[in-house]
N, C-alpha and C positions, 0 to 999 in steps of 0.2 A: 377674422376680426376679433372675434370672440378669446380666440387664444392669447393673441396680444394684449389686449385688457386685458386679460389674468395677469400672465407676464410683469404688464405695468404695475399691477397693484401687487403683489409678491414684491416688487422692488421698491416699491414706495413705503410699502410696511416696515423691511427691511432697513431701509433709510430712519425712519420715523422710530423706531426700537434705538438704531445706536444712538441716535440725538438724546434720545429721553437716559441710556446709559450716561451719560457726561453729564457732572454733577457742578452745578455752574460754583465760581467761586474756588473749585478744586481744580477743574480742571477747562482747558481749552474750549470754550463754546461757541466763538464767535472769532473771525477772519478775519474781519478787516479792522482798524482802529484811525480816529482823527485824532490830531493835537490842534490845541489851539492856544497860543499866546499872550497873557496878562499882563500890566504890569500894574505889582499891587501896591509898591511902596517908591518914592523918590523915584528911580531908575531899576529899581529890582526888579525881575519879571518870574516868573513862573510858567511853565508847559502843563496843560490840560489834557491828560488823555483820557478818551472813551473810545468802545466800539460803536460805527455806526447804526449796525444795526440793533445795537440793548433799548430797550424800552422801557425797562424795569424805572419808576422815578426816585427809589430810594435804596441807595447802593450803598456800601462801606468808600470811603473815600482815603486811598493810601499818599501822604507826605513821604516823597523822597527829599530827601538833605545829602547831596555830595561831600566827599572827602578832600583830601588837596590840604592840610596843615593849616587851613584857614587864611592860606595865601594864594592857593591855586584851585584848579578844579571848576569845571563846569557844568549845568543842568543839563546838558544836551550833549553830553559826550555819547560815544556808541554805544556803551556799558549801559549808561543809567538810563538812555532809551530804549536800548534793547527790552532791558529790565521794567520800565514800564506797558510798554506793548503786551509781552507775556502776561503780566498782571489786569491789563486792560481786556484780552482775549479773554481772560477767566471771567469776566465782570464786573472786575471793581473801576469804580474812577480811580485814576493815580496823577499827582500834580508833583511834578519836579520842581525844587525852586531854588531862585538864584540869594544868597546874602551877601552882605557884605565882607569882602576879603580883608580885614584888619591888620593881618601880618603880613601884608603882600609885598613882596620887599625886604621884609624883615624876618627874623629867628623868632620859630617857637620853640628853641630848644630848651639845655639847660641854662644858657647863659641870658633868658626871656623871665623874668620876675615871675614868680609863684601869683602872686596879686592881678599881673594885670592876664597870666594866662585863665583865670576864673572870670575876668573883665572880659576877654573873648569869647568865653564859653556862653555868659549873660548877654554879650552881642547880638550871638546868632540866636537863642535863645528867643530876644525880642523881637527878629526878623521871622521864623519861625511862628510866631503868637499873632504877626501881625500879617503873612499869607493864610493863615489861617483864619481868621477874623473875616479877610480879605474872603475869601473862600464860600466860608457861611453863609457871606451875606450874599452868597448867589447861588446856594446849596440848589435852592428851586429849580433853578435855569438849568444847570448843571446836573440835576437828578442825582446827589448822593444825600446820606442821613448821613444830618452834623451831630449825632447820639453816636455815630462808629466812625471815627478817624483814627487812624495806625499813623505813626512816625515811623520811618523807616531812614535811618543811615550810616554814610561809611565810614570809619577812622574817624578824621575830624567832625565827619557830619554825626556821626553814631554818639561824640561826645557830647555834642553839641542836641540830638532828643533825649538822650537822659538823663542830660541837665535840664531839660524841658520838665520831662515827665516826672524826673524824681526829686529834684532840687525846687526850695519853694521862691517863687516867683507870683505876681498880681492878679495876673490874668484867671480866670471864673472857668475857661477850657478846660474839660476833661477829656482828656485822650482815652480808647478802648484798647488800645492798645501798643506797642515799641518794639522795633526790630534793630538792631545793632550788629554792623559789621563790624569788629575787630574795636570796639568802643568802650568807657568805663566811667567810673562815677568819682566825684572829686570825696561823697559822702553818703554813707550809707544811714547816716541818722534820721533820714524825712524817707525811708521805704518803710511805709509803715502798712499794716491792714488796711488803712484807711485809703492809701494813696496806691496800694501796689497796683499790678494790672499785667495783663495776661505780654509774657515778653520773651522774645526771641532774642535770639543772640549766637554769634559766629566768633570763633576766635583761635588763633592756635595757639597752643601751649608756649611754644618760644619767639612766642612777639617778645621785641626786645625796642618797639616804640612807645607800644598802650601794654598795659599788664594785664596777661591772663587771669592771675589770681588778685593779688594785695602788693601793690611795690611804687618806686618813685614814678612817675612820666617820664618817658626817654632814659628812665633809670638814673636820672643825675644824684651827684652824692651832694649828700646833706648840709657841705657849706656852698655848692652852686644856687644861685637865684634864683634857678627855678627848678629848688625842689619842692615837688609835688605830689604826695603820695595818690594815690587810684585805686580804686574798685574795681577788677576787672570782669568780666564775664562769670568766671567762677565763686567769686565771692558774691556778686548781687545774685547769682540762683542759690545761695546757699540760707541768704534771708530770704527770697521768697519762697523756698522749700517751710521754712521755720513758720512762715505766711501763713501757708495754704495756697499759695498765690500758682497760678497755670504759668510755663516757661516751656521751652526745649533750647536746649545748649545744647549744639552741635562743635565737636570737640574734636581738633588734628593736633595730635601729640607729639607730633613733627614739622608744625608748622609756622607758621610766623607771622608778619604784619599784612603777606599776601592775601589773607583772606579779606582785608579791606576789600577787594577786588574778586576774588576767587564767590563768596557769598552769593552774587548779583544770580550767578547758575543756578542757585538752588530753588528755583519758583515753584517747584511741585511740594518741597518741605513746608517752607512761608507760607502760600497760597493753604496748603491742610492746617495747619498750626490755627490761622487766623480763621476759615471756616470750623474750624473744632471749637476752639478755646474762645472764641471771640462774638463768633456768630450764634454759634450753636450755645454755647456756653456753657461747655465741655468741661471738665476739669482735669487737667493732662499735665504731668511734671517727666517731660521725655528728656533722655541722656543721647545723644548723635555721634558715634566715634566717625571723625573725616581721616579721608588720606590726602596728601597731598599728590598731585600728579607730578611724578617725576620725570 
């Protein structure tokens, strides 16, 4: 009898060491995860994920915003659940959500006016501020701190929070932080000291929809309607280097618009980034060479 209670407790110690190695936030801590379903505006709804078993009541709360040209794309695809689960295991709350599709039907291309494609971008924008809001006001319930909310998204949605975060708009919301797959900015004139904030970003070199560096949207020339020149990935770390401002850009110099999608995998990079720079409040300016999988 005696020996088996050893036994037990040599494995229970053993047990109790790896848990205490897993660094929550960084890394996997927790199995199982619930969603649960809002709807915060007219018809728009939002997905709430936690782990059931986190107890923690004040957690980072990450905004996912889907991709899809602002005409397609859902909150509940496999992709962007998948990708909240991961994030939710680690212990953040994460809230995917749905806006309004304004081109759906229609071209964002170049033949889509300059004017109204900024008109889209302040759309979601104000869907975006208003799950948000929406959010807060149930931070308590919910158990995250409305002091650390991440923007997080893809292609159209990645345009659509950094025109949240870096473009001035009404709303009193300070974001702690922005993550951008394959994403870019219409203006680099309001990332200032004052407004920067610790920011990730995915991008390959030869997107030839959103621009890596400095170039039109969809590359249209300059007497199409909807030229639009962008910010891309490389250009906005290159102000916030001048900052001081925390980033990592993660960079495939063979890649292209796939990383709108390719990004979602990389939950060990994001999840450190935002525990470093965000939580911790780290000061980190990291360079990421990607490959693509051929």
């Amino acid at each position: 009898m005696k020996k088996t209670y050893v036994l037990f407790l040599v494995g229970f110690l053993f047990v109790t060491m790896q848990i205490k190695a897993q660094e929550r936030f960084k890394d996997v801590v927790f199995n199982t995860v619930k969603s649960e379903t809002f709807t915060y505006s007219d018809t728009l709804q939002l997905d709430f994920y936690s782990s059931k078993q986190d107890m923690l009541a004040k957690k980072p709360l990450l905004i996912l915003v889907h991709g899809g040209g602002f005409s397609s794309g859902k909150r509940d695809n496999p992709m962007e659940k998948e990708f909240c689960r991961e994030m939710a295991k680690r212990g953040y709350a994460v809230a995917s959500m749905s806006y309004h599709l304004t081109r759906k039907g229609k071209s964002f291309g170049c033949d889509y006016s300059s004017e109204g494609k900024i008109e889209t971008f302040d759309s979601v924008t104000n869907d975006i501020l208003d799950a948000t809001d929406f959010l807060i006001q149930k931070s308590k319930n919910l158990k995250f701190d409305p002091s650390q909310i991440v923007l997080v998204g893809s292609s159209a949605g990645a345009e659509a929070v950094l025109n949240t975060v870096y473009m001035p708009n009404s709303s009193k919301i300070k974001y702690a932080g922005v993550v951008s797959f394959a994403g870019a900015l219409v203006s680099l004139e309001h990332l200032t000291k004052e407004t920067a904030i610790p920011s990730v970003f995915f991008h390959g070199k030869k997107d030839n929809l959103v621009p890596y560096y400095i170039a039109p949207h969809h590359y249209c020339k300059p007497n199409q309607p909807g030229f639009l020149t962008l910010f891309g990935a490389k250009a906005i770390t290159e102000k916030l280097q001048k900052l001081g401002a925390s980033y990592l850009l993660a960079t495939d110099p063979e890649g292209n618009h796939d990383w709108a999608n390719l990004a979602y995998k990389f939950t060990d990079e994001i999840a450190d980034f935002i525990s470093n720079a965000i939580i911790h409040k780290e000061q980190i300016t990291y360079n990421l060479q990607l490959a693509s999988k051929k």
